[in-house]
C-alpha positions in Angstrom: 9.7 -23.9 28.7 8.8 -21.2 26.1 7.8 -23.3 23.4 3.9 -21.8 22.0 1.1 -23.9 22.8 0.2 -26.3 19.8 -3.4 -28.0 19.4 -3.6 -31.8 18.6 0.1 -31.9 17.7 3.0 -32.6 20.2 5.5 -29.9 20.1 8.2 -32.3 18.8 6.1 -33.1 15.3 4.4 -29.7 15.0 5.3 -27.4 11.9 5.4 -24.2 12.7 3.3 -24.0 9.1 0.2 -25.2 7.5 -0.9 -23.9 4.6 -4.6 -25.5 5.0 -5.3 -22.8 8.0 -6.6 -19.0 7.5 -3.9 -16.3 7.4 -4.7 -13.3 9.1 -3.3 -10.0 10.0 -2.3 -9.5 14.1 -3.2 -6.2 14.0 -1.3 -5.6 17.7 1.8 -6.8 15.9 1.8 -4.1 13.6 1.1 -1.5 16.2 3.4 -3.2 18.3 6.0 -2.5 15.6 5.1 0.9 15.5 5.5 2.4 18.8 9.2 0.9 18.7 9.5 2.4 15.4 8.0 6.0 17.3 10.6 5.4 19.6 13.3 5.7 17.1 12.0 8.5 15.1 11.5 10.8 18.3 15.4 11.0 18.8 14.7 13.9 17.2 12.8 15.5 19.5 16.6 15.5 21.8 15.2 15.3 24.7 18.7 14.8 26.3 19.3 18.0 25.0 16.7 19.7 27.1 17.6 17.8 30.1 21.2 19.4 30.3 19.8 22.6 29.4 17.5 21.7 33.0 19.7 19.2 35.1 17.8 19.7 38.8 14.7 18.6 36.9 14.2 14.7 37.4 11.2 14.7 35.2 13.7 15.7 32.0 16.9 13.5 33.4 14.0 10.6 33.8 13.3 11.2 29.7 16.6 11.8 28.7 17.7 8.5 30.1 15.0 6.8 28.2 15.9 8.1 25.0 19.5 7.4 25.4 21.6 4.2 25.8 22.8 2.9 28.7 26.7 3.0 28.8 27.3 -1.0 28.9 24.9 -3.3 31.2 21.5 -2.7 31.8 18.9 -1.0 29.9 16.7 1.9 29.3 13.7 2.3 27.4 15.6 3.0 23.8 17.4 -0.4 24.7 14.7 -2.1 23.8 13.8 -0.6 20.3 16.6 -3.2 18.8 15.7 -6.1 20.4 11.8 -5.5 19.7 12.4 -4.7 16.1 14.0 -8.0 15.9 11.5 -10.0 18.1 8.9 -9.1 15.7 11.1 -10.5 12.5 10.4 -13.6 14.2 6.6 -13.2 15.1 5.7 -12.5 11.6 7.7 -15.5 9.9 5.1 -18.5 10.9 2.6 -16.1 8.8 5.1 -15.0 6.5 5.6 -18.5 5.6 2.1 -19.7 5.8 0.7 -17.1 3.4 3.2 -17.7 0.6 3.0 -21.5 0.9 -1.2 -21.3 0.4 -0.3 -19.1 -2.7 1.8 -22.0 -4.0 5.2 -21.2 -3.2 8.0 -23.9 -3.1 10.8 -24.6 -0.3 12.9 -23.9 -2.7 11.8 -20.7 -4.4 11.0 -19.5 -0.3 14.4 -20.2 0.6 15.8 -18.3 -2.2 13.8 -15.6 -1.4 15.0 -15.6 2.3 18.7 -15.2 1.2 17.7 -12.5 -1.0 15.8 -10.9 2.0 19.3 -11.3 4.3 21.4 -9.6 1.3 19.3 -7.0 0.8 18.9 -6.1 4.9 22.7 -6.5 5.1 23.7 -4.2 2.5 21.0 -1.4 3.5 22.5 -1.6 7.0 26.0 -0.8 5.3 24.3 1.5 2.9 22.8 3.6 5.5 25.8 3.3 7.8 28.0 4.9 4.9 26.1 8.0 4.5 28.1 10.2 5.9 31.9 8.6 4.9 34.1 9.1 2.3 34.0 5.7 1.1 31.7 2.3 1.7 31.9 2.0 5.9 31.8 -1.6 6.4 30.4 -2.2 9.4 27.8 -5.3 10.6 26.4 -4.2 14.0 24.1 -2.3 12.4 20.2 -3.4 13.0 19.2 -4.3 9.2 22.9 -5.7 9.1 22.7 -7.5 12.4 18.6 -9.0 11.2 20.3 -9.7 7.8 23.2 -12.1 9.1 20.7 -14.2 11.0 17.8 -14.4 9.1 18.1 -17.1 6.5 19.0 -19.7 9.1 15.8 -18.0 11.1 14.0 -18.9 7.6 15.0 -22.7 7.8 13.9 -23.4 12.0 10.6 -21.5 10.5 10.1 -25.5 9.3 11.6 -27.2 12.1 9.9 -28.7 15.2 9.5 -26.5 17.9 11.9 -28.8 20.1 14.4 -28.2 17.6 14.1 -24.3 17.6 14.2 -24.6 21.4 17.5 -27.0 21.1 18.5 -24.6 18.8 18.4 -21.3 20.8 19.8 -23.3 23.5 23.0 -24.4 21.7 23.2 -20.9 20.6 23.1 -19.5 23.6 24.8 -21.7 25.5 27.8 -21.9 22.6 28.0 -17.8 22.7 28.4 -17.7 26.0 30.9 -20.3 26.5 33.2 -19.1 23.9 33.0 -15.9 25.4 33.8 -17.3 29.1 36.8 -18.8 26.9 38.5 -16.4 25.7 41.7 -15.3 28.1 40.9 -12.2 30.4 43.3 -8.8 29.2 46.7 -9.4 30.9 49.3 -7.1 32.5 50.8 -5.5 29.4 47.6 -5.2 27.7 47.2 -1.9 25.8 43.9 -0.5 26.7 44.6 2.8 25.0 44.2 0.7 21.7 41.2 -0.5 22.6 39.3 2.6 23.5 38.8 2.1 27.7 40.9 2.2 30.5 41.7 -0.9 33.1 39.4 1.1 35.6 36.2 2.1 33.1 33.6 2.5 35.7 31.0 0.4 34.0 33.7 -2.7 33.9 32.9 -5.9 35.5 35.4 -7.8 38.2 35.8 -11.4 38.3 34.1 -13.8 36.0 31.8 -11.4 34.7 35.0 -9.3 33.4 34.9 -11.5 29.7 32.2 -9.3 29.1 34.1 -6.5 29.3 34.1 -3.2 26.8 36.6 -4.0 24.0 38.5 -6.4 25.5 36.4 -9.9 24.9 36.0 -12.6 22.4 33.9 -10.0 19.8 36.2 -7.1 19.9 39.3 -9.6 18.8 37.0 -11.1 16.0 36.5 -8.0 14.6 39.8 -6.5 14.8 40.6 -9.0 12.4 37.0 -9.7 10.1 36.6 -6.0 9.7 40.5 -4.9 8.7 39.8 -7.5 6.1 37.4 -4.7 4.0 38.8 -1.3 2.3 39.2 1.2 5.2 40.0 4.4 5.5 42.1 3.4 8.5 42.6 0.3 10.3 39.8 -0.6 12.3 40.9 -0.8 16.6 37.8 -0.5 18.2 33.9 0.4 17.9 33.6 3.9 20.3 30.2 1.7 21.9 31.5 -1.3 22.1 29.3 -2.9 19.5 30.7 -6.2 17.2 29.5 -8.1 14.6 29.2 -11.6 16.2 26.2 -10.1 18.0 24.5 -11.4 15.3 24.6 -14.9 16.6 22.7 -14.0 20.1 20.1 -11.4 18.0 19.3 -14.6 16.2 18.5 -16.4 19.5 16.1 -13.1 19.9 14.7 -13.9 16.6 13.8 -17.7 17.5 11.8 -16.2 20.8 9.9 -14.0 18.4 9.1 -17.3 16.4 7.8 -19.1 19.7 5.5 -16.2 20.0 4.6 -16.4 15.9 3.6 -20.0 16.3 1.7 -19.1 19.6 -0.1 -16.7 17.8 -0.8 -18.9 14.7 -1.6 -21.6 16.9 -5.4 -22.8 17.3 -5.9 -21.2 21.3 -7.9 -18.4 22.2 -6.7 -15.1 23.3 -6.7 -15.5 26.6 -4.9 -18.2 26.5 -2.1 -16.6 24.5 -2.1 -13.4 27.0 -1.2 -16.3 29.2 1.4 -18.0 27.7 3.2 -14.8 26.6 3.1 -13.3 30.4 4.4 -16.6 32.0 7.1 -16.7 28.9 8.2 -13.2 29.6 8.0 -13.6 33.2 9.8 -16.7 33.2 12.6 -15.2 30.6 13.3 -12.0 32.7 13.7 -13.9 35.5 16.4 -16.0 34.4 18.0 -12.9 32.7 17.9 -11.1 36.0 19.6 -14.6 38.0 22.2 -14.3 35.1 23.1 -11.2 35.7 23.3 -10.7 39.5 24.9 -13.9 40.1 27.8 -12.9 37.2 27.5 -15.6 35.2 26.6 -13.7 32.5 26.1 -10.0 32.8 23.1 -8.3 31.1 24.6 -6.5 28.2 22.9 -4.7 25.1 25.8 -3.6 23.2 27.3 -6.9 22.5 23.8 -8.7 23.2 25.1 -11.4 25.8 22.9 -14.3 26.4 21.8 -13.1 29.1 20.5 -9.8 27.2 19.0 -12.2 24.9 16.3 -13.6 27.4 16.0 -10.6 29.9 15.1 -8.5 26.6 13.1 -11.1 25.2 10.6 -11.5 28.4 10.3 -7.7 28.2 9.3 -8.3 23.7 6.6 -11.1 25.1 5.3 -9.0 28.0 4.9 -5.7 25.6 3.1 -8.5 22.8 0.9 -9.2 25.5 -0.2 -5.7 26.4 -0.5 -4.8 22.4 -1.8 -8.2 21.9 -4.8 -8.1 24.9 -5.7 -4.4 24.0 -5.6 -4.5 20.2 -6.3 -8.1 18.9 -8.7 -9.1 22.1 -10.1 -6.5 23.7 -10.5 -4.3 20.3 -9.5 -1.1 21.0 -8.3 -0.1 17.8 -9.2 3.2 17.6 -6.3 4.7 19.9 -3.5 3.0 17.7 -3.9 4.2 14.1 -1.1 6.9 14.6 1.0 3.9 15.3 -0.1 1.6 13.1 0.4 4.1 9.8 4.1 3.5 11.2 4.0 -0.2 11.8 2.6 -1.3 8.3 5.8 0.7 6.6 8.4 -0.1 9.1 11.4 -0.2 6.8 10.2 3.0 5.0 9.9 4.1 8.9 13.5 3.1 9.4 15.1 5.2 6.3 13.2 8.0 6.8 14.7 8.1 10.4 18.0 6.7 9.8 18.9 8.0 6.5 19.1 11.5 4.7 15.3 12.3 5.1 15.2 13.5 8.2 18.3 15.9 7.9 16.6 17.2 4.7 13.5 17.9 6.4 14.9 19.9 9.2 17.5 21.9 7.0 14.0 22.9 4.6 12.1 23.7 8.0 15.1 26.3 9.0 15.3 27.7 5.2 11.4 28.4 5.2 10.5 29.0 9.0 13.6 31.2 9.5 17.2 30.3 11.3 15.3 30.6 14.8 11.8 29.3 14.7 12.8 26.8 17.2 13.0 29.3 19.6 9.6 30.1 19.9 8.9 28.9 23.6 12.7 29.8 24.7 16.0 28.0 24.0 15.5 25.1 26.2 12.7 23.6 24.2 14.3 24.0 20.8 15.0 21.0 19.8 11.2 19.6 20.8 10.0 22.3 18.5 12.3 21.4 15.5 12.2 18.0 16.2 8.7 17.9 16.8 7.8 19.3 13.1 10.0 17.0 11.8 8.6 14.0 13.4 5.1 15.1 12.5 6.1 15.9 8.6 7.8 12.0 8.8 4.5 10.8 9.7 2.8 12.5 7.0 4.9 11.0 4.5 4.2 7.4 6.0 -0.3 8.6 6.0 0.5 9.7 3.0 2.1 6.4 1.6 -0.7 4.3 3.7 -3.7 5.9 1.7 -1.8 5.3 -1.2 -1.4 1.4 -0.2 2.4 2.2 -1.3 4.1 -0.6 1.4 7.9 -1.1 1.2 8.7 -4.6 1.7 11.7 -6.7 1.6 
C-alpha cells in the first residue's frame, strides 16, 4: 500500500485537506525541486560533448550517460528530471490547497483556478516548443504540456479519500496498460520506414513486451491522427524519440504518488516516521517496477511513461524525498542547499530560462564580449564546460537576483 499515514482518521474518510491545521513550507521540497531543476539547466555544460572528444575515459562516458536519455527502456539520471518535476506537482497540492482554503477560498473559485493553471501550463509547453518553427508547433509531450493535461483532474482527487486516489491510480494504470496490451502487434506489410524504426531496432522488445514498442503502439496511432488534426507544416508521421501525448494519462498516475507523499507530509506524524513511510513506499514501488519489467509484462519505459515507468520512477521520487526530506526538514542542514533552493522557489522561471531563448542569448552575448574563443581557455575538449559553465552561473544570478527581490513566478 502507498497510501500516507493519516492520524485519528481512516484512510477511507480522510481529506487530504483541513483548513483548521498550520500551513508550512517543506523546505526539502523546494530544494528537492531544485537540484532537478540544476539537472536541467547543466545540459549546458555538454558534457556528452566532452566525452566523445575523450571516449577511453569511463569517468566522462559515466557523465555523459547521465546527462543524456536513454534510447527507449531504462533510465539514466536525466530520466528522472521529468518524472521528479511532476512528483512534486503532486506533493505541493495538499498544501496548495490547504493554504488557499484557510484564506477563504471556495471549491468553486479553486477549481476554476486549477483549469486556468492546466491552460496556462499547456499553452507554455506549446509556446516554448514553437520557438524555433515557422509557425505554432503543436505538440503535447512536452513537460508543462504533459503537467497541464493532467492536472485539473489531479486538482479534484486533492479532495477525495485517499482510497479513492489509490482506486484511482490503479484504474489508471491498470486501464493504460491494458489498452496498450490491446492494440494489434505491427503485421507483415507494416511500413516501418513511416514510422521512423526498423523491424530489427536494437532497443525493440520480442514477445508480449513488443506493444511497447517505438512508434508502432497504441500512442503512436493516437497521435497520427489527434495531432494531424492542428495546422502543420507537414503531416505529422512520427515523434524522432518516440514520445506521445497520451503519456499524459500515466504522468497523472505519477502525480497522484506525489499526492500520497503531500498528504504524508501534511499528515500529523513525526519525521521519522515519514522517512519511513517514504523508504518502504519507494522500496516497495521499485520493486514492482523492476518485476514488471523483467517478467515483460510491462516494460520500463520513459518515453511513452508505461505503467511500469510510472512506479519504478516514482519509488526513486519517494526515495530522493526522503534523503531531501531527512537532511533538510529533519536533520536541519540547511546551510549546504541555498544554491539549490534560490532555484527551487522559482522553478517555472528556472524552466524558461533553460528551455526558452535566455539561455541562447546569454551564450551568444558571452561570445560577443569574451571573444569567438574564450571557451578554449583549458583546450578544446573542455569548451563547452567553460561556456556552459558561465552560462549556468549568469542563469543563477538572474534567479539570486529575483529571490532578493521576492519576485516569484507562479502559475
Amino acid at each position: 500500500m502507498i497510501s500516507a499515514p493519516v492520524s485519528e482518521q481512516s484512510v477511507a474518510s480522510a481529506p487530504i485537506v483541513n483548513p483548521s491545521m498550520p500551513i508550512r513550507r517543506v523546505a526539502s521540497v523546494d530544494v528537492y525541486r531544485g537540484f532537478v531543476m540544476l539537472l536541467m539547466m547543466a545540459e549546458v555544460l555538454s558534457l556528452p560533448s566532452v566525452a566523445n572528444v575523450m571516449p577511453d575515459n569511463k569517468i566522462w562516458q559515466f557523465l555523459s550517460f547521465n546527462q543524456s536519455h536513454v534510447p527507449w527502456a531504462w533510465l539514466s539520471l536525466h530520466d528522472l528530471i521529468q518524472p521528479s518535476f511532476t512528483f512534486l506537482v503532486g506533493v505541493v497540492l495538499p498544501f496548495s490547497i490547504a493554504g488557499r482554503l484557510a484564506k477563504g477560498a471556495t471549491f468553486g473559485a479553486l477549481l476554476k483556478h486549477a483549469i486556468k493553471r492546466s491552460l496556462i501550463l499547456i499553452c507554455l509547453g506549446i509556446f516554448l516548443r514553437s520557438m524555433h518553427s515557422q509557425q505554432t508547433y503543436f505538440t503535447f509531450e512536452d513537460t508543462l504540456t504533459q503537467i497541464g493535461l493532467g492536472y485539473t483532474f489531479l486538482f479534484l482527487l486533492g479532495f477525495c479519500s485517499q482510497r479513492v486516489q489509490l482506486g484511482a491510480l490503479v484504474l489508471l494504470l491498470v486501464g493504460y496498460w491494458l489498452a496498450f496490451a490491446l492494440y494489434p502487434l505491427p503485421g507483415a506489410g507494416f511500413d516501418y520506414a513511416a514510422a521512423g524504426v526498423t523491424a530489427d531496432w536494437e532497443h525493440n522488445f520480442r514477445g508480449f513486451a513488443a506493444h511497447w514498442n517505438k512508434n508502432t503502439n497504441l500512442a503512436w496511432a493516437f497521435d497520427r491522427w489527434f495531432l494531424n488534426l492542428f495546422p502543420r507544416e507537414t503531416p505529422f508521421l512520427y515523434n524522432d524519440g518516440g514520445y506521445a501525448t497520451l503519456s499524459f494519462i500515466p504522468t497523472l498516475g505519477t502525480m497522484i504518488l506525489g499526492l500520497f507523499a503531500g498528504n504524508a507530509l501534511k499528515a500529523a506524524t513525526t519525521g521519522k516516521e515519514k522517512i519511513r513511510y517514504f523508504i518502504l513506499a519507494g522500496a516497495g514501488l521499485m520493486v514492482l517496477g523492476l518485476l514488471l519489467h523483467v517478467t515483460g509484462i510491462n516494460p520500463v519505459v520513459k518515453r511513452i511513461w508505461t505503467p511500469a515507468w510510472t512506479i519504478f520512477s516514482g519509488g526513486i521520487c519517494f526515495l530522493l524525498l526522503a534523503l531531501f526530506y531527512g537532511i533538510i526538514d529533519v536533520a536541519e542542514k540547511k546551510k549546504w542547499s541555498f544554491f539549490l533552493m534560490v532555484i527551487g522557489v522559482n522553478s517555472i522561471a528556472a524552466y524558461v530560462i533553460a528551455d526558452g531563448g535566455v539561455r541562447a542569448f546569454i551564450a551568444s552575448s558571452l561570445y560577443i564580449h569574451l571573444g569567438q574563443n574564450f571557451d578554449r581557455i583549458f583546450g578544446d575538449a573542455y569548451a563547452t564546460l567553460v561556456a556552459g559553465g558561465l552560462v549556468l552561473l549568469i542563469e543563477w544570478l538572474i534567479l539570486y537576483w529575483m529571490y532578493k527581490k521576492k519576485i516569484f513566478i507562479k502559475i
